[in-house]
ZAMARGU-4260 file (C-alpha; in steps of 0.2 Angstrom, whole numbers, plus 5000, padded with zeros to 4 digits):
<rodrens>
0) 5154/5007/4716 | 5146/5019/4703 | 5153/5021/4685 | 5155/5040/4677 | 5148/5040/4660
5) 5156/5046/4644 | 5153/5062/4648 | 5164/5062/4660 | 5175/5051/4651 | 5180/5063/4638
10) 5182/5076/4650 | 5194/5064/4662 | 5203/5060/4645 | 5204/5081/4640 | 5211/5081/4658
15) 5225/5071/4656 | 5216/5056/4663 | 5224/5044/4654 | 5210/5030/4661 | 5195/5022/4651
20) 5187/5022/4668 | 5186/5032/4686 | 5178/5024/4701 | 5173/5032/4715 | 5173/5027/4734
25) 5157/5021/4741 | 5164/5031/4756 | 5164/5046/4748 | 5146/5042/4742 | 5140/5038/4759
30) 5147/5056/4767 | 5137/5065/4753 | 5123/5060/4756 | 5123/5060/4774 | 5132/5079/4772
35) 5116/5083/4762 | 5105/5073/4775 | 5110/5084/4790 | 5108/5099/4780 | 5090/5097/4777
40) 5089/5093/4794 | 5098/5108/4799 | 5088/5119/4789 | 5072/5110/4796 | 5077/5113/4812
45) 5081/5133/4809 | 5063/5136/4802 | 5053/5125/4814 | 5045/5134/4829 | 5042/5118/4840
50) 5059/5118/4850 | 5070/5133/4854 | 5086/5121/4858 | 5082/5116/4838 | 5082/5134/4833
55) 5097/5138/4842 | 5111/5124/4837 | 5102/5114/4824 | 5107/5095/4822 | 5118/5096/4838
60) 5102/5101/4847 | 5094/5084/4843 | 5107/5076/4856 | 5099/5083/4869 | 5081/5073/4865
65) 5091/5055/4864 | 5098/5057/4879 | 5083/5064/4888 | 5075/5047/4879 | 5088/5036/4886
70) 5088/5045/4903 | 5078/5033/4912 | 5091/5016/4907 | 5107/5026/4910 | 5099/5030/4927
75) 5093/5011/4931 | 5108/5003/4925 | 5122/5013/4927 | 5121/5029/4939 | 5109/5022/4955
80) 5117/5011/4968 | 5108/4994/4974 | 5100/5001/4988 | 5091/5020/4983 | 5082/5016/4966
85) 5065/5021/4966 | 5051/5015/4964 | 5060/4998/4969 | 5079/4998/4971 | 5090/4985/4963
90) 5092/4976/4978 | 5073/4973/4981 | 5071/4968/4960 | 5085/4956/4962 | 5079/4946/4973
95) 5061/4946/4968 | 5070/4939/4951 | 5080/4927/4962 | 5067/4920/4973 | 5054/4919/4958
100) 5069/4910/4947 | 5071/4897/4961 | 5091/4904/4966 | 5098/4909/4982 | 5092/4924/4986
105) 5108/4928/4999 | 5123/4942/4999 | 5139/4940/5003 | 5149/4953/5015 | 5135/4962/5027
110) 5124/4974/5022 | 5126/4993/5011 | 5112/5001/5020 | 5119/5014/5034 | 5109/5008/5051
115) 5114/5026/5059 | 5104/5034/5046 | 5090/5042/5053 | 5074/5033/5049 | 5082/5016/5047
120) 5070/5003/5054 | 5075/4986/5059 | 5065/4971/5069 | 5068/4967/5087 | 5077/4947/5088
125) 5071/4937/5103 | 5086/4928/5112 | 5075/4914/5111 | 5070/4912/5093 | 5058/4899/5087
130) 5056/4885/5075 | 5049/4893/5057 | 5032/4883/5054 | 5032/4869/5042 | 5013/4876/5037
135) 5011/4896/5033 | 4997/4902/5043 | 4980/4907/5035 | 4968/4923/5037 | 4950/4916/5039
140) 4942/4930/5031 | 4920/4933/5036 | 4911/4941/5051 | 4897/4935/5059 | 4885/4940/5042
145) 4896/4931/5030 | 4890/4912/5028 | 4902/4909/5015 | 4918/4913/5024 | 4938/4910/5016
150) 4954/4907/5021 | 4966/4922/5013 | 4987/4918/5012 | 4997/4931/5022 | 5001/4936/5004
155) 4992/4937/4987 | 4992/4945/4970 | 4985/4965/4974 | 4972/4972/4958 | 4978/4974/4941
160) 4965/4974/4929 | 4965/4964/4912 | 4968/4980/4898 | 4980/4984/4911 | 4989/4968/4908
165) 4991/4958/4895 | 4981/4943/4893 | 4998/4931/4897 | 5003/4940/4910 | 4985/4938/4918
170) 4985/4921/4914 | 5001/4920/4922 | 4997/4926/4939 | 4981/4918/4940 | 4991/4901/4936
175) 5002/4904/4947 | 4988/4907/4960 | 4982/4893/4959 | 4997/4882/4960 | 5001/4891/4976
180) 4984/4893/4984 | 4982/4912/4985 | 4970/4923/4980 | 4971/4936/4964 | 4961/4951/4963
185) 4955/4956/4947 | 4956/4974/4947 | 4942/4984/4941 | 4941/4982/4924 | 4930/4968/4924
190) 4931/4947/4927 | 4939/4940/4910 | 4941/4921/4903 | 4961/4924/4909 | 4956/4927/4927
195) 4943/4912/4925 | 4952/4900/4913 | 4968/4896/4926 | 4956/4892/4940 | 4964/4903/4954
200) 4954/4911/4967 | 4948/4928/4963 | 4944/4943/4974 | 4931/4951/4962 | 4932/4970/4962
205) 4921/4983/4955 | 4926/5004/4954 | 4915/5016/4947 | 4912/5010/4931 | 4905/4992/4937
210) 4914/4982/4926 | 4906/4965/4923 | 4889/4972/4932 | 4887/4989/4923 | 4870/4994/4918
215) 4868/5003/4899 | 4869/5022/4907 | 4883/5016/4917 | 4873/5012/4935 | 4876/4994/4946
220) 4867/4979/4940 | 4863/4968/4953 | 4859/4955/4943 | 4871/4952/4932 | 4883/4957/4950
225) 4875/4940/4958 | 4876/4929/4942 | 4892/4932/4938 | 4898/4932/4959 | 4891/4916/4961
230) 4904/4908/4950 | 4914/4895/4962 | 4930/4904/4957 | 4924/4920/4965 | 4929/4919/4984
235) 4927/4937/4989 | 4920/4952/4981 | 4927/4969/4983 | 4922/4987/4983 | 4934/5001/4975
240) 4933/5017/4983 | 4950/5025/4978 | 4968/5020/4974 | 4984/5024/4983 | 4992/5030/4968
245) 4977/5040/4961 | 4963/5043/4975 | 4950/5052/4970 | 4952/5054/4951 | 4942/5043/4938
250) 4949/5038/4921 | 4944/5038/4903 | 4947/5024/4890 | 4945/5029/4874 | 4935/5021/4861
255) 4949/5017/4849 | 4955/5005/4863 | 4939/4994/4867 | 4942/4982/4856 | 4928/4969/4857
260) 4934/4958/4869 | 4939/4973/4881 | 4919/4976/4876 | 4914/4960/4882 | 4923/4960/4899
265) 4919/4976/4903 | 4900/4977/4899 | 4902/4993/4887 | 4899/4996/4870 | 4915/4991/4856
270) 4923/5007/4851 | 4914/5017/4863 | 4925/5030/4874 | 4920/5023/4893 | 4918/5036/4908
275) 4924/5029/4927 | 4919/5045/4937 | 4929/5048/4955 | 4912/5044/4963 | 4903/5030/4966
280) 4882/5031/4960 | 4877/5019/4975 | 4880/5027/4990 | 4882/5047/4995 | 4884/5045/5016
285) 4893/5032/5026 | 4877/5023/5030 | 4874/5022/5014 | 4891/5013/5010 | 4889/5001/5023
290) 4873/4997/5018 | 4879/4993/5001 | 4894/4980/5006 | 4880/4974/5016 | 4869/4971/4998
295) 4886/4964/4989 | 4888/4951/5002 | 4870/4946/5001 | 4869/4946/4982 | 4885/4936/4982
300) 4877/4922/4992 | 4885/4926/5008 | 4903/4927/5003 | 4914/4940/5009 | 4912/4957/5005
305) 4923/4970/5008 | 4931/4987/5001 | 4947/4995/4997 | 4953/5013/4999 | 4970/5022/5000
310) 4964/5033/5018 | 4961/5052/5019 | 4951/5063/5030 | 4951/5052/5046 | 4935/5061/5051
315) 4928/5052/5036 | 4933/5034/5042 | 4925/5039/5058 | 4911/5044/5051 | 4911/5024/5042
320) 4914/5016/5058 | 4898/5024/5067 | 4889/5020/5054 | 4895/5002/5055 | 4892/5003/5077
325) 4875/5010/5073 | 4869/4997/5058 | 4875/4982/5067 | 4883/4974/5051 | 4900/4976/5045
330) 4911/4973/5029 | 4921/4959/5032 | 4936/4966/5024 | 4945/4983/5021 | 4960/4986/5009
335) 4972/4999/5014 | 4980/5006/4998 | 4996/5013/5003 | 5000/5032/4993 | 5015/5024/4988
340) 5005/5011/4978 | 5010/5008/4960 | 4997/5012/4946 | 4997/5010/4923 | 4997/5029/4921
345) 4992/5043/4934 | 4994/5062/4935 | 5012/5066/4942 | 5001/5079/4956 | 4992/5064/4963
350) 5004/5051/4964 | 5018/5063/4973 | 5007/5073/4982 | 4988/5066/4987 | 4983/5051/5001
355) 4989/5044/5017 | 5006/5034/5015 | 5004/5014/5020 | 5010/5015/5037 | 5000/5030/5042
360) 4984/5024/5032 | 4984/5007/5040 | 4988/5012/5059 | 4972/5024/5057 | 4962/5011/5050
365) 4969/4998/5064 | 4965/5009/5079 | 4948/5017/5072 | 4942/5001/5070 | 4947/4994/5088
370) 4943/5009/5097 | 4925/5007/5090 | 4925/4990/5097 | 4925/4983/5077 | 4940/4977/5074
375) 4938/4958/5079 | 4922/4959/5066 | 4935/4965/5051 | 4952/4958/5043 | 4962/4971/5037
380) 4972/4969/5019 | 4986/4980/5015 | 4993/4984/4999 | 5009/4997/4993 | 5028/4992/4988
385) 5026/4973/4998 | 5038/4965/4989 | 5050/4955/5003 | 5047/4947/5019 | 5053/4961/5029
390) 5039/4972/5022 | 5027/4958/5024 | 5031/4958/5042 | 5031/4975/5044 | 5013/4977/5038
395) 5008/4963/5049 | 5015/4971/5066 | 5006/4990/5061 | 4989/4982/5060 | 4987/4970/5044
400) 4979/4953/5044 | 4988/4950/5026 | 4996/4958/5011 | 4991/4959/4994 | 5008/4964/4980
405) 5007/4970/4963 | 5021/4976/4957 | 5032/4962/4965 | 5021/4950/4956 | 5024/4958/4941
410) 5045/4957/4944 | 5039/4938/4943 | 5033/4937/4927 | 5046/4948/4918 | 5043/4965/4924
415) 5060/4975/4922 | 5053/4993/4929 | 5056/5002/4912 | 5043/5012/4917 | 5031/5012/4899
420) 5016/5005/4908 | 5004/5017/4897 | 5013/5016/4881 | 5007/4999/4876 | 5024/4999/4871
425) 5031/4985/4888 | 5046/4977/4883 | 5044/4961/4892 | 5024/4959/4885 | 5016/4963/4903
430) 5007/4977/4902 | 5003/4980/4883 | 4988/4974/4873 | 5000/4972/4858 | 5000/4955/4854
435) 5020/4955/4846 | 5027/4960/4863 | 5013/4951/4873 | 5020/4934/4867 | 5035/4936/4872
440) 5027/4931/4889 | 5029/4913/4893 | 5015/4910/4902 | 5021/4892/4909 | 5039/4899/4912
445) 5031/4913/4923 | 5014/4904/4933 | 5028/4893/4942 | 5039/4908/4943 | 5024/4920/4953
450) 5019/4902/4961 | 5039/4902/4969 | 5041/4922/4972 | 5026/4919/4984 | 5030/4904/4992
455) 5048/4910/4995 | 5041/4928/5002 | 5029/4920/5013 | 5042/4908/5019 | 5055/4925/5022
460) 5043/4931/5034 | 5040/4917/5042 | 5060/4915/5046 | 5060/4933/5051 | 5046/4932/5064
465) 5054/4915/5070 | 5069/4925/5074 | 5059/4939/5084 | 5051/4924/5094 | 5035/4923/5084
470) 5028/4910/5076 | 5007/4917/5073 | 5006/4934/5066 | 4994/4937/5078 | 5006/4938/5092
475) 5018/4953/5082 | 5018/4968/5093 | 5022/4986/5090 | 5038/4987/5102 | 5044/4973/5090
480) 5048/4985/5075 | 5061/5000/5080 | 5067/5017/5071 | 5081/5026/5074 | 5074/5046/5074
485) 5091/5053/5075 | 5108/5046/5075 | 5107/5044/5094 | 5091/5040/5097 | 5080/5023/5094
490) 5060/5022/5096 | 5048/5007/5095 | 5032/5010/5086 | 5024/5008/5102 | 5032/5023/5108
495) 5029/5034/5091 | 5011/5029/5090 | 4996/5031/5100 | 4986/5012/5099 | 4967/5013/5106
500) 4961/5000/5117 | 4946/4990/5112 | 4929/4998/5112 | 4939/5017/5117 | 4933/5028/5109
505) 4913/5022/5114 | 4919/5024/5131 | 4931/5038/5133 | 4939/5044/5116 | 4959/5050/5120
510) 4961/5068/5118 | 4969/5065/5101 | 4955/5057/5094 | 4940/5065/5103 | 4936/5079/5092
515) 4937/5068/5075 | 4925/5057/5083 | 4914/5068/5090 | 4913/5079/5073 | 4910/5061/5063
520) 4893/5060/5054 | 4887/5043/5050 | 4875/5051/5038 | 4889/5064/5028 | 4905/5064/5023
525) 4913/5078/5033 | 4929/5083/5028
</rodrens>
């Protein structure tokens, strides 16, 4: 309440008034200001030159930017139905949440997908289903070069690195690692006290940059790579050569955000803007790259060594697998990074529109290698929106030894897909250096909660191979896995595909193949 003066007093008096006092209404007050509010913001809005929309109907304009703002939750929770959200539906969030939280992770009623939707895929049931194994089966990864070799789960965490992701929600995965007995990948921003402190097998992997083995002008350190691979958490060590969601681009992190500790994980220089170029310093030639994984596993004290790569130019993979045929040593692992991968920030160009989608990547991994009589030597990892068991399985039938999940393992620990990855601004603490919103992640709560998702989509996959007749991944087979192709017409992916025989493309490469073999260079990279 606001009292007039006797100013006004005397006036209210001259007036007729007939008060000693006139109060007047907070109300009233309140519109003045916020009159005279929105017409400074009107006239802002008339002179700036920064938005025409502003310009053109001040004040009302400004709707337009808080919807466009709130465009991405509306969408989520109100307009898409369960089953056509991208990049994961609500139907595939939920019941990451479910299986991570311990429910039931069943629907009532029959399913909402259309089967006589072309492109719909389902498994083939066996009239004679079996029993689901009490034990999940195990990959043993190492070729005949690796003395050191280890036994991978069908499913593990894929590469995210610390910087990435907060410290809790490192801790967290790795925790839950461990209590689950699968392996974590660190990603390739380095080997931190959070990837070591939980004691979870790691899959060390180094990019460009060489993280955690980085000489001062940027090159590979071998020594500090053996000192720090030798550690007993290390089981495997890893190659980047590109990301499904960003192949063949590099990155930048500016010096504002290498804080000291980021510094010390990553080998750099605190406050100094770091450089990962899209190339790698330590091989040019296919040869060159074999002979390197060759080095890794050597320097790692006979541990497996392997690389990862989201698959491009098939000529080029060729060109690898001479070079592998003519060396006589091989990696003892490959990643396939599916295009469809997820990433913390890439251009909008490379993640719509550049590398080979999983299924296509992995089948021409698969098949290269067994037609050049390798593929018994290699295990083949794939990675790329594996969140259930039916995805699991899927990768397993189109060539994969095992899987490696990301962004499902990040549903586990709180991840609600608002998108903000590279804003530092995560509203559930996961991927944000902030340490007000990182807190928030319980890092208890969520270990047992990544330990569970696992166990459960491990154990989902095993129900569905039971029910195809299956018990070992090993026996899956393409026939197992139709599509339908039009709304009449149903194919197996033994049909759609063409799958080499061992050693066939030594002998008598198919027609299909023949001139992508015969053009591979072991010794360049022909496009």
């Amino acid at each position: 309440m606001i009292r007039i003066g006797s100013v006004g007093l005397t006036l209210l008096a001259a007036l007729g008034a007939g008060s000693a006092a006139v109060w007047i209404s907070p109300w009233w007050w309140t519109a003045s200001v916020l009159l005279a509010l929105l017409g400074l913001l009107g006239a802002w809005d008339l002179t700036q030159r920064g938005h025409s929309v502003l310009r053109n109907y001040p004040v009302i304009g400004h709707a337009r930017f808080l919807l466009e703002k709130m465009r991405p939750e509306l969408q989520q929770y109100f307009v898409e139905r369960n089953y056509d959200g991208r990049p994961f539906d609500r139907d595939v969030r939920s019941l990451v949440y479910e299986r991570a939280k311990g429910t039931d992770a069943e629907e009532p009623f029959g399913t909402e997908r259309d089967v006589y939707r072309p492109g719909h895929e389902f498994f083939v049931p066996s009239m004679a289903p079996c029993e689901v194994p009490e034990t999940p089966p195990r990959v043993r990864i190492g070729g005949p070069d690796c003395t050191q070799p280890y036994d991978m789960a069908l499913l593990n965490v894929s590469a995210m690195s610390f910087g990435s992701l907060s410290a809790n929600a490192v801790l967290a995965l790795n925790t839950g690692a461990a209590r689950g007995k699968f392996a974590h990948d660190t990603g390739e921003g380095g080997m931190s006290d959070y990837h070591l402190r939980p004691g979870g097998d790691l899959v060390w992997e180094i990019g460009t940059g060489y993280f955690g083995c980085r000489t001062e002008d940027g090159g590979f350190d071998a020594v500090k790579f053996a000192e720090k691979a030798a550690h007993d958490h290390v089981k495997c060590v890893s190659l980047k050569l590109s990301q499904g969601a960003k192949p063949g681009i590099g990155g930048v992190l500016p010096g504002a955000k290498v804080n000291a500790e980021i510094a010390r994980v990553r080998g750099v220089l605190q406050g100094k803007t770091v450089t990962s170029p899209p190339y790698h310093r330590v091989f040019s030639t296919p040869r060159e790259l074999v002979r390197f994984v060759a080095r890794m596993r050597e320097l790692a004290g006979g541990k497996p060594a392997g690389f990862k790569l989201c698959p491009g130019s098939r000529r080029q993979f060729l060109a690898v697998c001479k070079a592998m045929v003519e060396e006589g040593t091989t990696p003892d692992f490959i990643i396939v990074d599916g295009a469809e991968g997820g990433t913390g920030a890439a251009p909008l160009e490379f993640a719509d529109h550049i590398g080979t989608p999983l299924t296509d990547g992995l089948l021409t991994v698969h098949n290269a290698l067994v037609g050049a009589g390798l593929r018994h030597r290699i295990r083949i990892g794939a990675g790329g929106k594996i969140a259930t068991g039916s995805d699991l399985v899927k990768r397993l039938l189109q060539g994969a030894d095992y899987a490696n999940s990301a962004r499902a393992m990040m549903f586990a620990v709180g991840c609600i897909q608002a998108q903000r990855c590279h804003t530092n601004t995560c509203p559930t603490g996961v991927t944000t250096q902030d340490p007000r919103r990182a807190r928030a992640l319980n890092v208890a709560d969520k270990s047992v909660r990544v330990q569970r998702f696992q166990e459960a989509t491990v154990a989902g996959a095993l129900q569905i191979m039971a029910s195809m007749g299956v018990t070992d991944p090993d026996h899956l087979r393409p026939h197992m896995l139709q599509r339908r192709v039009d709304p009449y017409t149903l194919r197996s992916f033994d049909e759609m595909y063409e799958w080499l025989a061992p050693g066939q493309l030594l002998t008598a490469p198919p027609s299909s193949w023949a001139a992508d073999w015969k053009a591979a260079d072991p010794d360049h990279f022909t496009v």
